[in-house]
N, C-alpha and C positions, 0 to 999 in steps of 0.2 A: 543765245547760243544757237537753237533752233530755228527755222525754219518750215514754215508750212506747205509739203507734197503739193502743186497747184494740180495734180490729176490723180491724188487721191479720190476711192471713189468711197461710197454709204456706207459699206462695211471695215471697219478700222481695220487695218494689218499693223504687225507688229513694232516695222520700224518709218512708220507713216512720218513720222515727229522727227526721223535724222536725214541729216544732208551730210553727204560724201562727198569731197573732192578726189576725182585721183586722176594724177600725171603717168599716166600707162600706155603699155603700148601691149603689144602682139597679144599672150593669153594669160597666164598666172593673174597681174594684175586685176586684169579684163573680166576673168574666169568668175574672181575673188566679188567687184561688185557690183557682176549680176545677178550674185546670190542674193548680196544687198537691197539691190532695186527690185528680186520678185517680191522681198518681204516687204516692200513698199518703199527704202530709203530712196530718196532725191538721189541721183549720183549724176553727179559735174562732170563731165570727161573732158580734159583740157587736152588739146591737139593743136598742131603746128599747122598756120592755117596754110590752106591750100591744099597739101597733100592728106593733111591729119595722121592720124596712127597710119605706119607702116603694114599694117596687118591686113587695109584695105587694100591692099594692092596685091596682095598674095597670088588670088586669081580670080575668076570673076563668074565661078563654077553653078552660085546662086543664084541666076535670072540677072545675072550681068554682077551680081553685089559677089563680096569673096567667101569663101563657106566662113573661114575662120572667125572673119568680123562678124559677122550674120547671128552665126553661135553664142557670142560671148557680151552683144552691145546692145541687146536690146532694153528700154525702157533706161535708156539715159539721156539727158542734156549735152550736146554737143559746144562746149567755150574755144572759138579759136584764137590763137595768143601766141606769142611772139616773145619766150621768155628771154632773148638777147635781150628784148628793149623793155629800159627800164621802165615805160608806163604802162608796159601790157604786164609785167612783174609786178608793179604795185597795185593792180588791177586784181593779178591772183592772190597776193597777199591780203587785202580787203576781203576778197572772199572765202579765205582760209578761218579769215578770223571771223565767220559768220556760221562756220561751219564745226560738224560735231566728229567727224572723222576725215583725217588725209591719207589717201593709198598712192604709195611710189613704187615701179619697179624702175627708172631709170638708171642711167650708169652709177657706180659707186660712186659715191663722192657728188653726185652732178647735185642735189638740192644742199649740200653745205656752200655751195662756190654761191647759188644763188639765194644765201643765208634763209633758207626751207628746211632746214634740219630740225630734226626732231626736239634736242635742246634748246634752241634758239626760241621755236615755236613755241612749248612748253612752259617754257617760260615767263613766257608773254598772258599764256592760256591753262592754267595746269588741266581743265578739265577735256582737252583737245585729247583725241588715239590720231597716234599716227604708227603706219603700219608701213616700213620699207620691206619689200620682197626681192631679192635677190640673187645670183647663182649660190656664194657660198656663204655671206652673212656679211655686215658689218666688220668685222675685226677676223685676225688667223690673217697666215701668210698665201691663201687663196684667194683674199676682200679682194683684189682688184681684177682678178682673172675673168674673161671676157664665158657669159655662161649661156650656153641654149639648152635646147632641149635633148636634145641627141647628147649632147659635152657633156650634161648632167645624167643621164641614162648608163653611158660609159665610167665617168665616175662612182658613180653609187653600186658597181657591180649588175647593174640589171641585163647590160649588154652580156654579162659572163654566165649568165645561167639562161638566158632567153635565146630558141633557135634550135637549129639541127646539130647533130654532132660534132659537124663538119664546118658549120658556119653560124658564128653569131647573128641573131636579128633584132631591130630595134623595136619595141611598139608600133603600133600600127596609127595610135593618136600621139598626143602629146603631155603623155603620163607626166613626166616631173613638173612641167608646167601646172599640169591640175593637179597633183598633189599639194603644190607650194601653195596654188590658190584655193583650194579649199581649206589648209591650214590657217592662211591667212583672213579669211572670213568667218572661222569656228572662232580665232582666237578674237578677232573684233568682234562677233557677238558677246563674250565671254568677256571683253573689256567694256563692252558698256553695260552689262549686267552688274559688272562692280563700281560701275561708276556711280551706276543707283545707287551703291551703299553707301559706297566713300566720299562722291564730290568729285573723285580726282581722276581725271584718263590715265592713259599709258600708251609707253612707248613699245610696238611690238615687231622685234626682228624676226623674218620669215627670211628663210634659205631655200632654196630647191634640192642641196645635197641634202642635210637633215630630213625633209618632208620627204624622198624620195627614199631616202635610208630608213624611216621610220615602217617605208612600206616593206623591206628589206627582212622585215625580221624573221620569219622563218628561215631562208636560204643561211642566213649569217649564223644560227643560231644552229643550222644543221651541220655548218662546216668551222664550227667552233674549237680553239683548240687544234687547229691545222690540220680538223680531219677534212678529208677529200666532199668536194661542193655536190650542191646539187647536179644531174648531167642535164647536158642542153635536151631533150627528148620533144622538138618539134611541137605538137598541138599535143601530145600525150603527156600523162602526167608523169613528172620524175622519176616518183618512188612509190606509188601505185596500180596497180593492173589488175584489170583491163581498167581504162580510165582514159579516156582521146577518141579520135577519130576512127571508123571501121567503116570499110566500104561496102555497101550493097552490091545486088547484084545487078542493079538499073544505073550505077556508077554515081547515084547521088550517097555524102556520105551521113554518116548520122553516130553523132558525139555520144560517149556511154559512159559509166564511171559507178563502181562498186567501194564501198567501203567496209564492208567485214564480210564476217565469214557465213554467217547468213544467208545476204546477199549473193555468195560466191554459188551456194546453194539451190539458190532458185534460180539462178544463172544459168547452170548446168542441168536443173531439169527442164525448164520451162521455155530459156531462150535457145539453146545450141542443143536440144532433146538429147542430152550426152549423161543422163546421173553419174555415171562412173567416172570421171573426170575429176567429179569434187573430193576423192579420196586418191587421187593421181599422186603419186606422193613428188611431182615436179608441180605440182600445182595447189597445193592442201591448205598453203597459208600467203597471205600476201609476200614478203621477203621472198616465195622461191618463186612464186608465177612473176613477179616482179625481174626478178634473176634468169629467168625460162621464158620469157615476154615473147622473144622471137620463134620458139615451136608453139608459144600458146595463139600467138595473132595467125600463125597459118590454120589451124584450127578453128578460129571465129571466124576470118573470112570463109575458109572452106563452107560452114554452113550458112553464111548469110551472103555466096553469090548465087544460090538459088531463090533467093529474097528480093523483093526490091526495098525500098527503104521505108515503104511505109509500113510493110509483112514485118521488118525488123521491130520499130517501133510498136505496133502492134502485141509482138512479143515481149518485149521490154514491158511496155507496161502493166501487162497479163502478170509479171512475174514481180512487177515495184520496181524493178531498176532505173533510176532516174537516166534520163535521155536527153537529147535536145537533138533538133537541127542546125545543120552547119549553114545558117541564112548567108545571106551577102545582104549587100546594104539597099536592095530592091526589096528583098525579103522585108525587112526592118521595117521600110517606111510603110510597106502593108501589113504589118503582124497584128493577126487577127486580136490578140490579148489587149495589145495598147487602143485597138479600136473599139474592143467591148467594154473595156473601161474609160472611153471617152478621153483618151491623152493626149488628144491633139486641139490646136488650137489654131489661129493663127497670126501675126505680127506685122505690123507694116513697117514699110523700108522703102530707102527712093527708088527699091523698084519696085515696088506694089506690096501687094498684100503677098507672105510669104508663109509656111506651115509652120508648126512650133508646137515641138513635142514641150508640155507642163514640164513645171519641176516635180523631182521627184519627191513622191509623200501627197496622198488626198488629205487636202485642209478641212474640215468642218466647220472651222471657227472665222476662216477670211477666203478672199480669194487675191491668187497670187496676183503681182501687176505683170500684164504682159503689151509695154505699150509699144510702139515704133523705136527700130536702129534709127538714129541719128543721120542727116548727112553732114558731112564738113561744117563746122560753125553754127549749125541750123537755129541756136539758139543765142549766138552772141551778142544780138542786139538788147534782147529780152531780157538776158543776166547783167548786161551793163543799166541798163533801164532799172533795173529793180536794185543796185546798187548805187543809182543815181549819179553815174560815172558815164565820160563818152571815152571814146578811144579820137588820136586825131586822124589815123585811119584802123576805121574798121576791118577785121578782117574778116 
């Protein structure tokens, strides 16, 4: 069933011993087994050759490579295949059947036509996971509706509570995508956990509306019973105040957020030097400062445009109020914390050696694999070779 990692290194990880196939493209799939691959699993990434995944093409913002693919392909084997022709098909099937897990996100329906379906397979193999990821599942009067990320965002209500008042806004990543992918690799570790016990895989349907609904739950749960939703409130929190953005007096701004009453307390003496405020009776409990937000924010600006944003911070934490800065993604790739704790790494790709923030969680026990993205086919020869198979062109 197994196969042996050839670049496994002295110290075992945990799924050193599995090999993944998956016919994937853009991210959920993608997302899904490069989790796979840091724990060490083999993953096969079968691509249309020539162009390969469409996600390489996105842009070329990486030192010529695309951020997206960059992100999500490292430490896989690239197989490129030609699943019109039936010899690059039986090519993949040979390799299915050598394999301990299959990841699909292609179109609905597209591995039954190429008899790749999870029954079919299963059958053949009971102890095979195969794991199709999808927009909205297998079955239901959605199954064939065409799903991105944005489509899924809009659906699951995230588009109706994210944003200004005035305008909904989408994520800034590609949230339902990595919801469905991260579901989809909790639940394949979780199927070959029991596979240890039973003998038998499984078949596991991941959706992007469900994973992306599951993220849902408070909003849904606040506006239950047809009471009125959460409101859009921009970077500020809903139904909490003060909780968001505040600007300094140097125009840099710096994120703040109180949670009881406490807090509300040392707020008022320490950060805005205002005691009397805390007994404000428009401001005494979250519900009214929460309701009163617009006379109480001209009040915290009022004393923090004498500030600049470090005097605020400063203050804030004199007093415990948790804080942050509002980085940009310059900020990020210098944040001194990820660098005191050594999180960076770095990964090669056909354009060279490239930077790689670790996955998240310090292991003690292994170390993650963080080997080369792939290019186009890079491995095809190799995995026909070790299958003992030619192709009569290679691709």
């Amino acid at each position: 069933m197994t196969t042996v990692n050839p670049q496994t290194k002295a110290r075992p990880r945990p799924l050193d011993h599995i090999t993944v196939v998956s016919l994937e493209h853009a991210i959920a799939a993608p997302f899904c087994t490069r989790q796979l691959a840091d724990l060490g699993a083999r993953v096969i990434k079968v691509e249309r050759p020539g162009v390969g995944d469409f996600a390489r093409a996105y842009d070329n913002r990486a030192r010529g490579e695309a951020s997206h693919f960059v992100w999500v392909n490292r430490s896989k084997e690239s197989l490129a295949l030609d699943l019109k022709d039936p010899q690059h098909l039986a090519v993949l099937k040979q390799l299915i059947a050598k394999a301990d897990v299959l990841v699909q996100n292609l179109a609905p329906g597209a591995t039954g036509r190429m008899g790749l379906d999870a029954a079919t397979l299963r059958a053949a193999d009971p102890r095979l996971i195969v794991c199709d990821i999808s927009g909205y599942g297998n079955d239901g009067p959605y199954r064939d509706k065409k799903a991105y990320d944005l489509l899924i965002q809009s659906e699951a209500g995230f588009l109706s509570i994210t944003g200004t008042p005035e305008q909904p806004s989408k994520a800034g990543n590609s949230i339902a995508d990595i919801a469905a992918g991260m579901y989809a690799y909790t639940n394949i570790l979780s199927a070959l956990m029991l596979r240890d016990k039973t003998g038998e895989g499984s078949h596991i349907d991941v959706s992007m509306l469900e994973a992306l609904g599951e993220w849902m739950g408070y909003p849904m749960y606040y506006a239950m019973d047809d009471a009125s939703p959460p409101p859009r409130a921009a970077a500020a929190h809903a139904t909490i105040y003060p909780y968001g953005p505040f600007a300094a007096g140097d125009g840099r701004k710096v994120i703040l957020g109180l949670q009881n009453e406490r807090e509300w307390l040392q707020f008022c003496n320490k950060v805005l030097l205002q005691p009397e405020l805390a007994t404000d009776a428009r401001f005494d409990r979250n519900a009214l400062r929460s309701a009163n937000r617009v006379a109480l924010e001209a009040i915290i600006l009022s004393t923090f445009a004498s500030l600049t944003a470090e005097q605020v911070v400063e203050r804030l934490d004199s007093a415990q109020i948790a804080n942050a800065n509002m980085n940009s993604m310059a900020d990020l790739w210098a944040h001194p914390q990820l660098n005191a704790r050594e999180r960076w790494t770095s990964v090669g790709s056909p354009a060279g050696d490239l930077p790689a923030l670790l996955p998240p969680g310090k292991q003690s026990a292994f170390d993650y694999r963080m080997d080369a993205i792939p290019s186009v086919g890079e491995h095809t020869q190799a995995i026909l070779a070790e299958l003992g198979t030619t192709l009569g062109t290679t691709p």
